[in-house]
C-alpha positions, 0 to 999 in steps of 0.5 A: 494501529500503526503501520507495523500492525496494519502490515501484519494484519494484512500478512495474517489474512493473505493467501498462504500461496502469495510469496510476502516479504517485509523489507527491512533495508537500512543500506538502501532508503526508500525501498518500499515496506513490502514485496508481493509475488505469485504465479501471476504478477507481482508487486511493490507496496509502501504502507502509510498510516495516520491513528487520526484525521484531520476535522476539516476536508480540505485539510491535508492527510500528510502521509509523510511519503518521503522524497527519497520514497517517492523517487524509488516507488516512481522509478519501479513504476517507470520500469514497468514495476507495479508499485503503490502506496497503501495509506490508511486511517482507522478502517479506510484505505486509499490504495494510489500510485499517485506518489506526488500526491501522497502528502497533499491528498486531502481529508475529502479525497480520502474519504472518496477513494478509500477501501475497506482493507478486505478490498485490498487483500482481494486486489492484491490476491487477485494481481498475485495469483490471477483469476485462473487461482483460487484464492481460498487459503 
């Protein structure tokens, strides 16, 4: 899998009533891969994915967030826009607003706050339509 396919998984399986928007801006760098609305909030998201691991622990994931992403997810944020990086590995998640430490997270703090990617549809249905919707399709 590579991020383009993790995208369109996610978009595959996403309520129907949430509003998703594959970003594709080559006059703007940085700009997130992906926008999300519905009736209850929206929201921001860069995807990052890696086919493979390291084999040490302590050894850094390395995402490649770039610097000009970095500085455009953290401002969004600054202005009160949720944004967030959705890194993966295989079938692990780690959904973060941690941009400074996208590249240095560790193989270790990796494995600790990663997600099955069904718990980050759910949060996005969840921060998109609220829990006042139905989330079924």
């Amino acid at each position: 899998m590579n991020e383009r396919q993790l995208i369109n998984r996610v978009h595959r399986v996403l309520s129907c009533k949430i509003y998703r928007w594959k970003i594709n801006d080559t006059y703007h760098g940085g700009v997130a891969d992906t926008y999300y609305s519905g009736p209850a909030g929206n929201c921001f998201v860069e995807y990052k994915y890696k086919y493979k691991a390291p084999k040490k622990q302590t050894s850094k994931m390395a995402f490649n967030l770039s610097a000009q992403q970095e500085l455009w997810l953290t401002k969004q944020l600054q202005h009160n826009v949720p944004t967030y990086v959705l890194a993966g590995c295989k079938d692990s998640f780690w959904l973060t607003q941690d941009f400074k430490n996208v590249n240095t997270c560790t193989k270790e703090r990796f494995e600790l706050e990663s997600i099955p990617l069904v718990d980050y549809i759910l949060f996005i249905e969840q921060h998109c339509l609220g829990t006042k919707y139905d989330t079924k399709k």
